[in-house]
C-alpha positions as YAML, in Angstrom:
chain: A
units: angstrom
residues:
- id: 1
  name: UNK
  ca: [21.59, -33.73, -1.13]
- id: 2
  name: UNK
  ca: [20.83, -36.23, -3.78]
- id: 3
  name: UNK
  ca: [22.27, -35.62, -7.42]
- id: 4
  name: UNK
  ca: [20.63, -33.46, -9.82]
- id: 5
  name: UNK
  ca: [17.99, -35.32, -12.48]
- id: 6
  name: UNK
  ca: [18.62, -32.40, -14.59]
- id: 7
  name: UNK
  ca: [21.16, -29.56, -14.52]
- id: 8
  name: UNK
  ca: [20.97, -26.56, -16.96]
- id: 9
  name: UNK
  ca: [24.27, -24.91, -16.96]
- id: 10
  name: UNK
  ca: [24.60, -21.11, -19.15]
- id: 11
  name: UNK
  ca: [21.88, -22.18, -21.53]
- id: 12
  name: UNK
  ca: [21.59, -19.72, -24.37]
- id: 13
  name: UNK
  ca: [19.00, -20.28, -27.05]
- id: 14
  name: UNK
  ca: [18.66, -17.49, -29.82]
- id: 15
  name: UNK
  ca: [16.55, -17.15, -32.95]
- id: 16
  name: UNK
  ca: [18.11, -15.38, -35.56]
- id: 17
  name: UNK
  ca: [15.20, -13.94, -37.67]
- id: 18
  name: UNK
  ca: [15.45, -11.40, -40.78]
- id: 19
  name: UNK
  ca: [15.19, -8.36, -37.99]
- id: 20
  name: UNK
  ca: [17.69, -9.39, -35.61]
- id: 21
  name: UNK
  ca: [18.37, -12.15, -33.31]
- id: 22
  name: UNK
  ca: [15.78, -12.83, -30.70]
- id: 23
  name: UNK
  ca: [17.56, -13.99, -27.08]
- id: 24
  name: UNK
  ca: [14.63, -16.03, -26.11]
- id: 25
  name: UNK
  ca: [16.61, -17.91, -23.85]
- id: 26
  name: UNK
  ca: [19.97, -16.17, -22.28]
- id: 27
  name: UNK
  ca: [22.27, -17.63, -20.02]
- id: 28
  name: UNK
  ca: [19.88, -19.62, -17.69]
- id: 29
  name: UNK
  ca: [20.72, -22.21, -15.27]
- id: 30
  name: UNK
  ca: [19.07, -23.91, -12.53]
- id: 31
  name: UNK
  ca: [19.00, -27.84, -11.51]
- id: 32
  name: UNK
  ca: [16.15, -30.33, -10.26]
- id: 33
  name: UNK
  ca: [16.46, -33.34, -8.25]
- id: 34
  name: UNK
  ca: [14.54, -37.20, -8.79]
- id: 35
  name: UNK
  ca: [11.22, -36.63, -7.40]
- id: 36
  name: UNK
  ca: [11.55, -32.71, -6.88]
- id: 37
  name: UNK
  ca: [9.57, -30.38, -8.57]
- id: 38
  name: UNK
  ca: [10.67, -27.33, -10.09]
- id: 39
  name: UNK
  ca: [8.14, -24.60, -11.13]
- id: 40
  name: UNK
  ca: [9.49, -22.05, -14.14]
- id: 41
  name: UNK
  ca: [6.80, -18.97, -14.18]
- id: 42
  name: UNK
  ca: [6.45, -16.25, -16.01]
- id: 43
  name: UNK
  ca: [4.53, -14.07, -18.34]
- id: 44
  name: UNK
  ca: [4.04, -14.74, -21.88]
- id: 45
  name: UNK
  ca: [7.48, -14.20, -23.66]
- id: 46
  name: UNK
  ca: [9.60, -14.76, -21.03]
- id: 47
  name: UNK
  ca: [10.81, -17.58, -22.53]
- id: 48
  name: UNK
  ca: [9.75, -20.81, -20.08]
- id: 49
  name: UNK
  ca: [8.47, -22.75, -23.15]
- id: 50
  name: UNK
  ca: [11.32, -22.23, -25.39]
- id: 51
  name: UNK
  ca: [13.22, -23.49, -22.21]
- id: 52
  name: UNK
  ca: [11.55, -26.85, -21.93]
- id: 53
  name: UNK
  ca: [12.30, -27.36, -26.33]
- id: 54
  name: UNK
  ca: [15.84, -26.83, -25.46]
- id: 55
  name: UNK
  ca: [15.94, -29.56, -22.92]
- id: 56
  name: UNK
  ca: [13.68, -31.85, -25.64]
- id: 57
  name: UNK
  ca: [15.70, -30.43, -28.15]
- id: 58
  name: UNK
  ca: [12.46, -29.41, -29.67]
- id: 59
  name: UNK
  ca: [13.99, -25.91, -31.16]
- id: 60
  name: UNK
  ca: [13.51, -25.65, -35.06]
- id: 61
  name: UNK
  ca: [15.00, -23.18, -37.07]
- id: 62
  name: UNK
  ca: [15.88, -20.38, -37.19]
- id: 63
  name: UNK
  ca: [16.38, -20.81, -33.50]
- id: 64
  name: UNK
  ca: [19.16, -22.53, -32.49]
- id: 65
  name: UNK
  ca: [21.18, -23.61, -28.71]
- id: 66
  name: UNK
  ca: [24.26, -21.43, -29.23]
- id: 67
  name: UNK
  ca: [25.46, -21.89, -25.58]
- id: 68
  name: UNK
  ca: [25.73, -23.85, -22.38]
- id: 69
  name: UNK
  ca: [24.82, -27.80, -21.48]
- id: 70
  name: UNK
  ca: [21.63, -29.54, -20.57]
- id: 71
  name: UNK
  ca: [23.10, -32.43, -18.39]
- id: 72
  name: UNK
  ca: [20.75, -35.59, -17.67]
- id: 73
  name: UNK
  ca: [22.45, -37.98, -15.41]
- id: 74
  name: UNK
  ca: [25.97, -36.63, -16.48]
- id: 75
  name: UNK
  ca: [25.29, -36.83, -20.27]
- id: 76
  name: UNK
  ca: [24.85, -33.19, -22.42]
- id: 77
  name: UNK
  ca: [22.06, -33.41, -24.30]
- id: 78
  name: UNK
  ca: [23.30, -31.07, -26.15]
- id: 79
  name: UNK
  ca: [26.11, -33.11, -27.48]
- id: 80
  name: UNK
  ca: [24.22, -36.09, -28.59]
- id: 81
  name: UNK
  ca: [23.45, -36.90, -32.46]
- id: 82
  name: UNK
  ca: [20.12, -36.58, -33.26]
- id: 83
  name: UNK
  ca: [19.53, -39.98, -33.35]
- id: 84
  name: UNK
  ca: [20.57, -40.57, -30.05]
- id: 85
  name: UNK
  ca: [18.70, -37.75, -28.96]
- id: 86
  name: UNK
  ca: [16.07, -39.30, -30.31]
- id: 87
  name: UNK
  ca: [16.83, -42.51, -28.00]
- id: 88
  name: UNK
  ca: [16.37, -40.46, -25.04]
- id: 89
  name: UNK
  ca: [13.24, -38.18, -26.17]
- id: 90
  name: UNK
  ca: [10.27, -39.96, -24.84]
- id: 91
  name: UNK
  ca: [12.39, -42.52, -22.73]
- id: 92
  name: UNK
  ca: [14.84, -40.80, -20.47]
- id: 93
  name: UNK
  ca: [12.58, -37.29, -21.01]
- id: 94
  name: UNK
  ca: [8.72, -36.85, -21.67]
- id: 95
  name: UNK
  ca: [6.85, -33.67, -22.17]
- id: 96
  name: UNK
  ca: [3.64, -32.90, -21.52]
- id: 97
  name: UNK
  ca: [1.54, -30.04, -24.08]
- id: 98
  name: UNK
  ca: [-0.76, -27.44, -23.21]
- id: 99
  name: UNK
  ca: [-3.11, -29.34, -25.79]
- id: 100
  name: UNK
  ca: [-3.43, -32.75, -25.81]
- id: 101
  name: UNK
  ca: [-3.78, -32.96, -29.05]
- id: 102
  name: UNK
  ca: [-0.65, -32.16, -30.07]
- id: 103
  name: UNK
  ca: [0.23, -35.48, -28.47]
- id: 104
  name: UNK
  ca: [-2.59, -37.60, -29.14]
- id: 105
  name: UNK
  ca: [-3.45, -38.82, -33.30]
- id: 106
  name: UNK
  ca: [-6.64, -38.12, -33.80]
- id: 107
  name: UNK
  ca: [-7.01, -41.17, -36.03]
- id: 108
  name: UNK
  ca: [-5.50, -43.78, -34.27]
- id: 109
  name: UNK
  ca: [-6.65, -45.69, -31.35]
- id: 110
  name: UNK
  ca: [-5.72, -44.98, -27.72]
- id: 111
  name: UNK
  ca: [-3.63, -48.60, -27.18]
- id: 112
  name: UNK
  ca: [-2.06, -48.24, -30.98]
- id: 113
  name: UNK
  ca: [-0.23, -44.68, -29.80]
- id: 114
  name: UNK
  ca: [0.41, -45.91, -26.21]
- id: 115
  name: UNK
  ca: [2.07, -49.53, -27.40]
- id: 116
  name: UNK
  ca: [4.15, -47.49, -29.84]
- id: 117
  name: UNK
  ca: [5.34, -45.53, -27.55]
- id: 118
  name: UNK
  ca: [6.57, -48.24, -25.56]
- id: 119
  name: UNK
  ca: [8.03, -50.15, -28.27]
- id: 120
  name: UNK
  ca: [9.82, -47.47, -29.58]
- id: 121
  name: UNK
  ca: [12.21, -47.33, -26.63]
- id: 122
  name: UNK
  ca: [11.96, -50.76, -25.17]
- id: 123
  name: UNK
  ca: [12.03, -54.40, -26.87]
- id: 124
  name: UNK
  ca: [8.80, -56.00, -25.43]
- id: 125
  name: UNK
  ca: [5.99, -57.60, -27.51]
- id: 126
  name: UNK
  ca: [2.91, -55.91, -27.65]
- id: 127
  name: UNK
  ca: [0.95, -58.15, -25.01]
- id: 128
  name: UNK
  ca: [3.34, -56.36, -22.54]
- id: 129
  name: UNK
  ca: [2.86, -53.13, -23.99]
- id: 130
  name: UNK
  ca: [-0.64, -52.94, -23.45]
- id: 131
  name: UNK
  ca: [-0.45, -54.09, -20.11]
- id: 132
  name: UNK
  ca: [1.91, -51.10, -19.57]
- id: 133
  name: UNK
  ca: [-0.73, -48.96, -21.37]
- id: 134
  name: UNK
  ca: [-3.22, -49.98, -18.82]
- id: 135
  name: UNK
  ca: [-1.15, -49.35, -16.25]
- id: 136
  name: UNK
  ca: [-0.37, -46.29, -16.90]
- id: 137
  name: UNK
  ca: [-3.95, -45.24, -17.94]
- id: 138
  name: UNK
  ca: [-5.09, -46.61, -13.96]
- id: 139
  name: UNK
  ca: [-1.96, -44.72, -12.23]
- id: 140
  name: UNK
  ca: [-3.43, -41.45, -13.50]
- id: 141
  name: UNK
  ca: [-7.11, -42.18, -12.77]
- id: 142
  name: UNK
  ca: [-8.40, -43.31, -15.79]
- id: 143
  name: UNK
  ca: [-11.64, -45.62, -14.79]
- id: 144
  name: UNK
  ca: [-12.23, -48.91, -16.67]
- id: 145
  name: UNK
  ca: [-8.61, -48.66, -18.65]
- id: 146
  name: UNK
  ca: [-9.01, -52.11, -20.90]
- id: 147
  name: UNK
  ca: [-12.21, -50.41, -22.12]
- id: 148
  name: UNK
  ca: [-10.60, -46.93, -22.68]
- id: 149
  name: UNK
  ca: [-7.75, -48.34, -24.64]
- id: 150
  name: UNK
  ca: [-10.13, -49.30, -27.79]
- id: 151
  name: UNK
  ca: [-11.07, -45.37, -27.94]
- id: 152
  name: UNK
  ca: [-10.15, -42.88, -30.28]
- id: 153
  name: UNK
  ca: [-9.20, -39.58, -28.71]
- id: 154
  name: UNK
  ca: [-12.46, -37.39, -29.55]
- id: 155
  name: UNK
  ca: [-14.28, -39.94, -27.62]
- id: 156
  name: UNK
  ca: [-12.57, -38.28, -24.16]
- id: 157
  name: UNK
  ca: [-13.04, -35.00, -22.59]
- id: 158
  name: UNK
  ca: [-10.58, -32.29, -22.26]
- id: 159
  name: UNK
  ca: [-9.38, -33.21, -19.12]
- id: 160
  name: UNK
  ca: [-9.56, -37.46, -19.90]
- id: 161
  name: UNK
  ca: [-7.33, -36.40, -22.76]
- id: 162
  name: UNK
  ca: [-4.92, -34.60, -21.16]
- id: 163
  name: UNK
  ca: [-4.93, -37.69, -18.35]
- id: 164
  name: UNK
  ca: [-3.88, -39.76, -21.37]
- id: 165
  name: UNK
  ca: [-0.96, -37.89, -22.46]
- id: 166
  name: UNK
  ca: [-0.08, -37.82, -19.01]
- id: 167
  name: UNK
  ca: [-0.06, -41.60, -19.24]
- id: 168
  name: UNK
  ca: [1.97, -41.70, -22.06]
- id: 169
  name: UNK
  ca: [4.60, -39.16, -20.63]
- id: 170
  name: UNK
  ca: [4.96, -42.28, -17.68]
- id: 171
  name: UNK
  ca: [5.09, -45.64, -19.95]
- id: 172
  name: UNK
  ca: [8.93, -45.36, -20.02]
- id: 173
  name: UNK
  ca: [9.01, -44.49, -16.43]
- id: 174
  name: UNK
  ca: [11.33, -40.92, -17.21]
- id: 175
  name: UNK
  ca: [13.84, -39.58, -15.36]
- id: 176
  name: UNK
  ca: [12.23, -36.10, -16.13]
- id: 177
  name: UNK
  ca: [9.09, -35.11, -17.04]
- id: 178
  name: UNK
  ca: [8.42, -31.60, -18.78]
- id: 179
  name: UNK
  ca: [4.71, -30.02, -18.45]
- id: 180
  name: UNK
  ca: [3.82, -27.15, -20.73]
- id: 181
  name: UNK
  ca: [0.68, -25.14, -18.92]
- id: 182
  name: UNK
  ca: [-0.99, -28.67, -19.20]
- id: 183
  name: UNK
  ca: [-4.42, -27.79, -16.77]
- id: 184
  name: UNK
  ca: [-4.60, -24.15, -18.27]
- id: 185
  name: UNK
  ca: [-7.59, -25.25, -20.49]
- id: 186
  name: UNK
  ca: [-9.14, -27.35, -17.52]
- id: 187
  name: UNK
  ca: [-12.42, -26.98, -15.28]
- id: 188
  name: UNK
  ca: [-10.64, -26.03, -11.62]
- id: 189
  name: UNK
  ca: [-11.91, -29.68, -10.22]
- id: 190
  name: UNK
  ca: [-9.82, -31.12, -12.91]
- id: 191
  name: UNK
  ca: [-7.39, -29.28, -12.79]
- id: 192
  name: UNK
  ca: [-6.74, -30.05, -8.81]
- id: 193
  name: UNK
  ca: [-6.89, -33.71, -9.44]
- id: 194
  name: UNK
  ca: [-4.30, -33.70, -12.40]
- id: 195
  name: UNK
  ca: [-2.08, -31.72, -10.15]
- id: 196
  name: UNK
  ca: [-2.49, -34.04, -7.36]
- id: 197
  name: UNK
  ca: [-1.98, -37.24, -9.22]
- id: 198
  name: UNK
  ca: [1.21, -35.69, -11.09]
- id: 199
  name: UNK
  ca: [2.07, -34.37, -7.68]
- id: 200
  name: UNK
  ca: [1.86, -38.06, -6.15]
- id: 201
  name: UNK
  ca: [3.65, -39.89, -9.01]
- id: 202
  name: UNK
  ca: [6.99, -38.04, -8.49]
- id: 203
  name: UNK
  ca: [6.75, -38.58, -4.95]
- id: 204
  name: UNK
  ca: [6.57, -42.15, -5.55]
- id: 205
  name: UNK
  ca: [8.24, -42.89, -8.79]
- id: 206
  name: UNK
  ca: [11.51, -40.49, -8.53]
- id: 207
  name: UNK
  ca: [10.60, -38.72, -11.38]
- id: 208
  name: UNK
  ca: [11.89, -34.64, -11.44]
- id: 209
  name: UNK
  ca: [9.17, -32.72, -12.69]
- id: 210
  name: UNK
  ca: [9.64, -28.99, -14.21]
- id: 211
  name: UNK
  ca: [6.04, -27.64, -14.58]
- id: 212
  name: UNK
  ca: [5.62, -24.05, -16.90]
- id: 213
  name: UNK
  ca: [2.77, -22.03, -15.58]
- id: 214
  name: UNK
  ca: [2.00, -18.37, -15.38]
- id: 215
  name: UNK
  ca: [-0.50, -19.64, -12.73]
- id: 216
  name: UNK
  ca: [1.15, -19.08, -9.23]
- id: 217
  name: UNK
  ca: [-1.70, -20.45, -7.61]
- id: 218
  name: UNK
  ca: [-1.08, -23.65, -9.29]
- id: 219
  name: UNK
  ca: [2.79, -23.08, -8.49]
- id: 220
  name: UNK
  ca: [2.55, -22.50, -5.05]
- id: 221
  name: UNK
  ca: [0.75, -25.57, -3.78]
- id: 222
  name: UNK
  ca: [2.91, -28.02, -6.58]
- id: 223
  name: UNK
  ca: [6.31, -26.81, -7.00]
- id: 224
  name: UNK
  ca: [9.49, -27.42, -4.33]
- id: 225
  name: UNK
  ca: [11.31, -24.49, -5.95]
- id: 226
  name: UNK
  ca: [10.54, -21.45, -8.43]
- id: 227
  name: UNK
  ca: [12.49, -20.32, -11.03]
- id: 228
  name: UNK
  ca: [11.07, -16.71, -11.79]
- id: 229
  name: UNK
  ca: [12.02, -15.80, -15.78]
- id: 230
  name: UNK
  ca: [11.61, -12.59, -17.63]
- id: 231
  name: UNK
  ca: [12.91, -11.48, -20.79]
- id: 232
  name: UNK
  ca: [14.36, -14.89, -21.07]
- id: 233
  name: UNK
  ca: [16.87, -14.68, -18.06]
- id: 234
  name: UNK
  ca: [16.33, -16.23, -14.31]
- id: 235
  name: UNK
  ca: [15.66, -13.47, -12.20]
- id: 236
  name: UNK
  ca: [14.59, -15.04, -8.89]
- id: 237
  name: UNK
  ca: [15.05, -18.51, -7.76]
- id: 238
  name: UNK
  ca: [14.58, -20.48, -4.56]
- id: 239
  name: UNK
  ca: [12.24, -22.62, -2.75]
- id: 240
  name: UNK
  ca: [8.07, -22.00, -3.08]
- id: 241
  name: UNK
  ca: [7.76, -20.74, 0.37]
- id: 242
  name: UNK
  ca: [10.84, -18.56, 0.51]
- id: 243
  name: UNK
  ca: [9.72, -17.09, -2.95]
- id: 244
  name: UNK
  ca: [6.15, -16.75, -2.37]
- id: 245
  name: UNK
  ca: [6.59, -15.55, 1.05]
- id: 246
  name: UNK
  ca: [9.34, -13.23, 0.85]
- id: 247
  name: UNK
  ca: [9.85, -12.53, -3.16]
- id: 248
  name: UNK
  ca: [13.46, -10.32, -3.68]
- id: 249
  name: UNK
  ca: [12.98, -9.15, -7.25]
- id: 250
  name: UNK
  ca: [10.49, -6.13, -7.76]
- id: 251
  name: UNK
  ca: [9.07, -8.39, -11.12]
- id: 252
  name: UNK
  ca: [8.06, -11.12, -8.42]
- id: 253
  name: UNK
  ca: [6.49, -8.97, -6.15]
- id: 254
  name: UNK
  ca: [4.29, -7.73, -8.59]
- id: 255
  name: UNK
  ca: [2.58, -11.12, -10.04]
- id: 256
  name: UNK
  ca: [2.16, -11.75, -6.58]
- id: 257
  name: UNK
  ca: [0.42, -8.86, -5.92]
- id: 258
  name: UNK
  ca: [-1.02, -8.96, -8.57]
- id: 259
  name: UNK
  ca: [-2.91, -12.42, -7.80]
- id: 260
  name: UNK
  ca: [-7.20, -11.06, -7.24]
- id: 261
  name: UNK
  ca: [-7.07, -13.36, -4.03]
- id: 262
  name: UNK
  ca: [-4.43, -10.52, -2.65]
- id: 263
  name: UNK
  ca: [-6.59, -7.57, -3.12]
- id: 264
  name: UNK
  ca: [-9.71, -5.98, -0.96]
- id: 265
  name: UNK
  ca: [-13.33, -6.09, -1.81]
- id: 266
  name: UNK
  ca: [-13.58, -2.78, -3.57]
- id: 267
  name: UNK
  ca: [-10.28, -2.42, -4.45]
- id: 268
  name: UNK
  ca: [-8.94, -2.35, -8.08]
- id: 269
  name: UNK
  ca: [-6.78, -5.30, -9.28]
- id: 270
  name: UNK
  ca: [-3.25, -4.53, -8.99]
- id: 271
  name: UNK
  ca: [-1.18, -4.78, -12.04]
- id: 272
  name: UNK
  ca: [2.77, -4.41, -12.89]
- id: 273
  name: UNK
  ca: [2.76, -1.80, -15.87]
- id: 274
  name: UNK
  ca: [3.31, -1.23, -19.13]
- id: 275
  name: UNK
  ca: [4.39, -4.35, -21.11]
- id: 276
  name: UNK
  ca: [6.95, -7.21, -21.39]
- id: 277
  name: UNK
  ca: [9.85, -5.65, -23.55]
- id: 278
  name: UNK
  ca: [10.33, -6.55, -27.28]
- id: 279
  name: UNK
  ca: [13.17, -9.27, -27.30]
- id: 280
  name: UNK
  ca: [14.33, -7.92, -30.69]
- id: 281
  name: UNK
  ca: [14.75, -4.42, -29.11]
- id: 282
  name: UNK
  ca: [15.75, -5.06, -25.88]
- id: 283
  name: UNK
  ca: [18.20, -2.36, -24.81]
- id: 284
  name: UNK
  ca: [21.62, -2.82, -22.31]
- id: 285
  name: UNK
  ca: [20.48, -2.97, -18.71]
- id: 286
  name: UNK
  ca: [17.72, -4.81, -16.66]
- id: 287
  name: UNK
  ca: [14.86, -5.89, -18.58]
- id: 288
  name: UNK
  ca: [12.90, -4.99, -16.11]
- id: 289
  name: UNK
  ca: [13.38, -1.37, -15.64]
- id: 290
  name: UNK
  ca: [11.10, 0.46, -17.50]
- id: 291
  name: UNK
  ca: [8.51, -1.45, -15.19]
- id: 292
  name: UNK
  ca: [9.96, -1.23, -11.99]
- id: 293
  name: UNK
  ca: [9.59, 1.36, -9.13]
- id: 294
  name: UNK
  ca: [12.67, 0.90, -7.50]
- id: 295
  name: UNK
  ca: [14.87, 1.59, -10.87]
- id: 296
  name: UNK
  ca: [17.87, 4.43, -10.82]
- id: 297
  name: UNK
  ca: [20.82, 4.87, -13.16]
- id: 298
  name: UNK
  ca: [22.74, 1.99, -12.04]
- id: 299
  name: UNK
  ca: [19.70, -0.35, -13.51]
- id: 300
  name: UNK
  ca: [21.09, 0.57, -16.45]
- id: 301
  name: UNK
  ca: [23.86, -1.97, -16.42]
- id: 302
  name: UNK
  ca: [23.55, -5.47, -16.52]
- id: 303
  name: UNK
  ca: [22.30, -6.89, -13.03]
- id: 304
  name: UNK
  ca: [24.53, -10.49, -11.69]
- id: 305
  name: UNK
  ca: [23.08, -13.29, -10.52]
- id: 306
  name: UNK
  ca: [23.57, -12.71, -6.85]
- id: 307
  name: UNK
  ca: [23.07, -15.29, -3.64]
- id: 308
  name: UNK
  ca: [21.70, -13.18, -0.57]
- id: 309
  name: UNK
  ca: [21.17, -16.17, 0.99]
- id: 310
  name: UNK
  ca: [21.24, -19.94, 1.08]
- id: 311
  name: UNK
  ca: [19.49, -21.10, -1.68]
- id: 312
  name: UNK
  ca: [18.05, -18.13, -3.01]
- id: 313
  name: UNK
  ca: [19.10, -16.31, -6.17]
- id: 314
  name: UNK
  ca: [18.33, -12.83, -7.66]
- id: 315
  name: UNK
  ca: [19.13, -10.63, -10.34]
- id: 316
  name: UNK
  ca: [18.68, -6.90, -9.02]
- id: 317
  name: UNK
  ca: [20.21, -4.07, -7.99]
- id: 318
  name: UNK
  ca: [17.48, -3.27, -5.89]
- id: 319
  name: UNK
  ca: [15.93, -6.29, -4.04]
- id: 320
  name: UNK
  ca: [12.82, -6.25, -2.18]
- id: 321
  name: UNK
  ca: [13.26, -5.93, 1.72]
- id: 322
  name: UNK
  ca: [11.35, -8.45, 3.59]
- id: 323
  name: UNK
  ca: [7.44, -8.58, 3.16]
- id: 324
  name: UNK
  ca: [7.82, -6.17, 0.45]
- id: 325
  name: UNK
  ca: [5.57, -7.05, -2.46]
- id: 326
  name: UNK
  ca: [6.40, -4.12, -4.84]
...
């Protein structure tokens, strides 16, 4: 097995707000290879973006890393000065937003923000630059990229846009890329080819790719592994097809289940119930328990990390047998 692009070891991140201090982030740890993709899913709140701001060290205050190590080819991020940091954000690590325009400068031209980009990290004039930019504008299916670089970014569509902060996520050819929900606000057709080209470019280029989505759909046909997160913690890990096949933890079977494609004509959607717990209120005990079927008293402690089997991971007392789905 090759070594690890990116291993997260214990990683804590907390916020400590004027009501408490809000574990967005507890004790998480998981690993992904060059040119592996790992897909972190979740509902809302269960912390999967904080998680990729930890590894950009992205988190302003008043949250804060108070634990663990983010290690990128044997280096903690975590113990790097900011300027360093800085050094390796957007060279050795990209991330790609939800909205593209949180990457993209609405008043600057397309080649100005892609040829500073590269000659922030790298000592090349800006002839080579832009051919870089074009490059990387072609790679992700950008038609007639000399042309494209003179535009400004309200001159794209949603889904050219978010193709160009793709691009610039790949000018320093990473060894990780991060992607935030990036096709959530896309058409389905564009969606499908954004996955397939960022797909494709970690085949080929050796980049590890960790792609947030609450979309399993998306997951399933993208990711080589699943990390499953609630209430900030790992609860389920392994491969797509073990996960997706044959979840363990009750909270997995139940987005699964809870996909429309799953259900009968006729039937009403199934849904987990109730609601993800307050993180500022969360009691002793699985998370997950107020929500789950299959809860008793001993739910009431802290579930372990456990290893049924090679390569999978789970946190319950209770695991699903096989082809259970809730």
């Amino acid at each position: 097995m090759s070594e690890a692009a990116l291993r997260v070891e214990n990683l804590r991140t907390h916020f400590f707000t004027r009501r408490g201090v809000v574990k967005a982030v507890e004790d998480v740890s998981f690993s992904v290879a060059p040119g592996k993709i790992l897909g972190l899913v979740g509902e809302s709140g269960s912390g999967k973006s904080v998680m990729g701001f930890s590894i950009m060290g992205l988190v302003d205050p008043p949250g804060r890393v108070v634990g663990g190590r983010i290690l990128l080819g044997g280096r903690d991020l975590l113990r790097l000065a900011p300027e360093e940091m800085r050094q390796v954000r957007g060279n050795r690590i990209a991330m790609i937003f939800q909205d593209p325009m949180m990457t993209l400068n609405p008043v600057l031209r397309i080649d100005t923000q892609m040829t500073e980009a590269v000659r922030a990290h790298a000592d090349v004039g800006r002839r080579a630059a832009l051919e870089r930019a074009r490059d990387a504008l072609a790679r992700v299916g950008i038609a007639s990229p000399d042309e494209r670089l003179s535009a400004y970014p309200h001159q794209f569509s949603g889904g050219m846009r978010q193709r160009v902060a793709i691009a610039i996520a790949l000018l320093n050819q990473p060894d990780l890329i991060i992607a935030d929900e990036p096709t959530t606000a896309l058409d389905v057709t564009v969606q499908g080819q954004i996955l397939y080209e960022m797909q494709k470019i970690a085949r080929e280029s050796g980049t590890a790719l960790i792609w947030i989505s609450h979309d399993l759909s998306v997951i399933a046909g993208l990711a080589d592994e699943i990390c499953v997160m609630y209430a900030g913690r790992v609860v389920e890990h392994g491969s797509v097809d073990q996960v997706l096949d044959e979840p363990l933890h009750p909270y997995t079977g139940g987005l699964i289940a809870s996909v429309p494609s799953r259900n009968r004509r006729g039937e009403a959607l199934r849904q987990i119930p109730g609601m993800t717990p307050s993180l500022l209120e969360l009691a002793p005990g699985c998370a997950f328990r107020e929500r789950c079927s299959r809860a008793d008293g001993a739910c009431a402690q802290d579930p372990a990390l456990s290893s049924p089997a090679a390569g999978r991971q789970v946190r319950c007392f209770h695991p699903l047998t096989q082809g259970a789905t809730a």
